[in-house]
N, C-alpha and C positions, 0 to 999 in steps of 0.2 A: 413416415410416421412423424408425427409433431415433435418437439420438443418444448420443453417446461422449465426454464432457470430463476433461481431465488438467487436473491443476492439482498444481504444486508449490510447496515450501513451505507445505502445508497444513496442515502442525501449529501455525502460528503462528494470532494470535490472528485477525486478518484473513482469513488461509486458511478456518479453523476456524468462522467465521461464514459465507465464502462457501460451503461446503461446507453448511453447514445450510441457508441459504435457498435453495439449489440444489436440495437433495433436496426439500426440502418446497413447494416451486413449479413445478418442472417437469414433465413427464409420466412415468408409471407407467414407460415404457421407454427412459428418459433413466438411462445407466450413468456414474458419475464414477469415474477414479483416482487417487487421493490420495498426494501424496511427501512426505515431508523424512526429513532426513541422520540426525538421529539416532536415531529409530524411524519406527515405518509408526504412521502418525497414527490418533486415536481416531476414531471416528466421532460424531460430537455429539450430545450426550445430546439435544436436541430433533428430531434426525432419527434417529434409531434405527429406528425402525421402518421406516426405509429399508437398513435394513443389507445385505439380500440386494442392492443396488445399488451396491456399494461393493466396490472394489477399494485395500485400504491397503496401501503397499512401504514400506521403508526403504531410501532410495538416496542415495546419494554421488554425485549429478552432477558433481558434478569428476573425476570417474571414467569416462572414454569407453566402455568396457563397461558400464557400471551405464546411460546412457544409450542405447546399442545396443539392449540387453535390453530399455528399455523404450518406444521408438521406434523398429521395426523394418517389414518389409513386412508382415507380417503383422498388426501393429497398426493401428484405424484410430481416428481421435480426429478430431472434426467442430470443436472450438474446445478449442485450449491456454492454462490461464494458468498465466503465468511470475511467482507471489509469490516466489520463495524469494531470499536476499540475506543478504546481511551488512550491518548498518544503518550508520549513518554518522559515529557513534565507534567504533565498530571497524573500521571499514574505515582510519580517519587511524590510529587505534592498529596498527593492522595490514593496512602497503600489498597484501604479498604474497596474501594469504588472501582481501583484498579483490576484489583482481584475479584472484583464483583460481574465486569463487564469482562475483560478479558479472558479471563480463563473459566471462572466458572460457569458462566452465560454460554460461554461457548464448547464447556464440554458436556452441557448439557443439551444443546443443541448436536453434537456430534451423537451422543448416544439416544437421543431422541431420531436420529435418522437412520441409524444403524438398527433398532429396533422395528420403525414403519417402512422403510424402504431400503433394506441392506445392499448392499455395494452400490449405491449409490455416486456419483463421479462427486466430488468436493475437493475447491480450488481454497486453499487458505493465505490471506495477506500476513505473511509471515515478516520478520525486519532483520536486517545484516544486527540489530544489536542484540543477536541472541550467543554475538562473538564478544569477546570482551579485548584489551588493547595489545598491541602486539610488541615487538622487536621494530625498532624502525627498518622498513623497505621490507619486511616479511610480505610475502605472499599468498593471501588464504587461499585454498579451494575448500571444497567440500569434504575434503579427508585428510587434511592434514594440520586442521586445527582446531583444540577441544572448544568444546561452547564455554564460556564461562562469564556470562552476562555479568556489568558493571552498574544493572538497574532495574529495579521492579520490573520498566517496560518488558525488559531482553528478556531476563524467569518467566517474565506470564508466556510469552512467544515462546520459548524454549520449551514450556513445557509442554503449549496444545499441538507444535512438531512432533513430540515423541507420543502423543497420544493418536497423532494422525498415521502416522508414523506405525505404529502397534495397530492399529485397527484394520489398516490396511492390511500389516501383515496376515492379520485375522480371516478376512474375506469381510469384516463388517461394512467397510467403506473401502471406494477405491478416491485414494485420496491424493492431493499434491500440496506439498508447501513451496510458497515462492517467497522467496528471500526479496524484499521488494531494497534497490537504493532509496536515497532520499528523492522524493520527485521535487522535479522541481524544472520552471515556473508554475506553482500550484497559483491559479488563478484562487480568485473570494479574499473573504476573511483570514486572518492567521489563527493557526491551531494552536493546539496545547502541545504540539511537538516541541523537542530540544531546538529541533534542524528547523524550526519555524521559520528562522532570521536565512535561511539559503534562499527560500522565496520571496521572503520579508526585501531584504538588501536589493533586489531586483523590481520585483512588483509596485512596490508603493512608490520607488524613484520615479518608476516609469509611467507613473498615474499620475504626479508632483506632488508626494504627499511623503513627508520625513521618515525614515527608518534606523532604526539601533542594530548595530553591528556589538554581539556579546563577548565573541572571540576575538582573536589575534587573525591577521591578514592572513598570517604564515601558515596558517591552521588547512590541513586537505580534507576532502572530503568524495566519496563516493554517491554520486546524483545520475540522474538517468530523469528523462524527458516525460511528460505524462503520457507525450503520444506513443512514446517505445512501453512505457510500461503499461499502457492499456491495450495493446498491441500484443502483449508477454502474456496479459491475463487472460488473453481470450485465448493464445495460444495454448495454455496451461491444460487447458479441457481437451484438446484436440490431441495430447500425447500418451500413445501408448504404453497402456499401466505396465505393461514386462519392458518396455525400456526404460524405466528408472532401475530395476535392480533393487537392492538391498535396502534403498532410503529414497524414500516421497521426496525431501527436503533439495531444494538448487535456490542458488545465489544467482539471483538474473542481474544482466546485462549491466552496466554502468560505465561510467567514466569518472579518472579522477580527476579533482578540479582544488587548487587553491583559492583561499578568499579574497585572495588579491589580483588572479585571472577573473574571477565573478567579479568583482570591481572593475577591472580591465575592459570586459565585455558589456557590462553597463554603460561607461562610458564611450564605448563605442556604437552602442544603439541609442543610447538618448542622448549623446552629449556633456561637457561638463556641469553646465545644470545641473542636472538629475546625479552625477555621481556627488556631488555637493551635498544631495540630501541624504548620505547616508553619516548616521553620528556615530563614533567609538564609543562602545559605554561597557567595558568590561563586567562580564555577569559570569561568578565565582561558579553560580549549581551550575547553571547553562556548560559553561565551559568544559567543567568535571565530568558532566555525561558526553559531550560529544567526543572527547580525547579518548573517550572509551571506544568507541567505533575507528576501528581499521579502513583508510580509505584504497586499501591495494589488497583485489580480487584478481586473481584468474576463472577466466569466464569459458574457458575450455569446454567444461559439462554442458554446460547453460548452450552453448551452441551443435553438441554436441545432439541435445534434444532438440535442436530447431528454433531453439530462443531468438531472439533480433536485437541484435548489435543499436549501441544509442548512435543517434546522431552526435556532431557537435553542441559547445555550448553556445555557440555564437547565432548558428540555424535554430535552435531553441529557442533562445531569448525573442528573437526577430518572428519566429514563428509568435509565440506569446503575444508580440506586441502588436506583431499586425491583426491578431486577433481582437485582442482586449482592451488595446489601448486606442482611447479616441482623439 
């Protein structure tokens, strides 16, 4: 029997990777359709030749008709992922919009499929900032530490887990939350993310093009590769709803990393050059919200269900660059 996966926010950079190893892993009658807001997303130059399998919209999910049209009775979709978001300096920059695309776009979206197609599989890009800051060297897992988000981003995430969360319990949807690290080398553009500058500090060096460092060297942080976490994503659909138990919600895979090993490691793929190009320019919000994020997970559960362990950061970068860098 076929399969049929939506995925939103696809034109982002993560989308846009899951959307490629999608097409090019799955079977010949495996159909994906791809959203985000402000065009119907490319199709990735390395799955192209899956093009006839590809269904691209440009939609406005904050928009209850734009989501009718495209979750209705007549549509059938066997596993939804929900990437699309507004990241977590623009959400503190901006409560309203925050709260417009993330959580209420998106719980309306969840009870729009709970209604047209109940139990339904739904994979949700959940974020480690729906924890708030710890004890130095504490150790989170998954139960032994309360949520208590430090930022619009972390509440809006916190809340559509316990909604995924509850629904599941329901039978309305069989649902998963994945706690995503920061990915990183995110190739493109830099986002509206706090953790923008983990990609930023790397990327631009290694293009020759200047970068701002907001924080202190000294500063950790929890990151994880795109290809482990598009790796995670797809894994997420394939895991048995009676092996989570009690909570949808797991904290995937990561590694921690200081700013000053990510400097270390820059200069060791491009050169002193390129770690030249990065500037100190201390950024007070920036800073405020990433100190909020605990960089030390126990990743116990998360392999527990099959998760995949990150690589290094040094095979990362080098991976990134043999890719993207010309």
């Amino acid at each position: 029997m076929s399969t049929s996966i939506l995925i939103s926010g696809a034109g982002g950079f993560v989308g846009q990777e899951l959307t490629a190893s999608l097409l090019n892993t799955t079977a010949a009658d495996t159909t994906l359709t791809i959203t985000d807001v402000t065009s119907a997303p490319q199709i990735p130059a390395s799955a192209r030749q899956h093009y006839s399998r590809v269904t691209s919209i440009q939609a406005d999910l904050t928009v209850h008709s734009v989501v009718d049209s495209l979750i209705n009775p007549s549509s059938r979709y066997d596993v939804v992922y929900i990437l699309h978001g507004i990241m977590s300096s623009g959400s503190e920059a901006n409560f309203d919009l925050g709260m417009s695309v993330n959580l209420f776009a998106t719980q309306y979206i969840l009870d729009r499929l709970r209604k047209t197609m109940p139990g339904v599989k739904v994979v949700f890009a959940s974020s480690l900032a729906v924890y708030g800051p710890t004890a130095p060297g504490f150790v989170i897992t998954e139960w032994n530490m309360p949520q208590m988000p430090t930022s619009s981003y972390g509440i809006q995430k916190m809340i559509v887990e316990l909604l995924v969360n509850d629904y599941s319990r329901r039978g309305f949807l069989d649902g998963r939350a994945v706690r995503l690290p920061t990915v990183t080398v995110r190739a493109g553009a830099p986002t509206q993310a706090a953790s923008s500058f983990a990609s930023g500090i790397l990327r631009e060096p290694l293009n020759g093009i200047k970068s701002v460092l907001p924080v202190k060297k000294e500063t950790e942080l929890w990151i994880c590769s795109p290809y482990t976490v598009v790796k995670n994503l797809i894994h997420a659909k394939n895991v048995l709803k009676e092996a989570f138990g009690d909570s949808r919600s797991v904290n995937l895979p990561g590694i921690k990393v200081s700013v000053q090993e990510m400097l270390d490691v820059l200069e060791k793929v491009g050169g002193k050059e390129k770690r030249a190009l990065v500037e100190e320019r201390y950024d007070e919000d920036i800073d405020r919200i990433v100190q909020g994020w605990s960089p030390n997970f126990d990743i116990a559960w998360a392999k527990t269900l099959g998760f995949h362990e990150d690589m290094s950061l040094l095979e990362s970068v080098r991976m990134y660059a043999n890719e993207y860098v010309e």
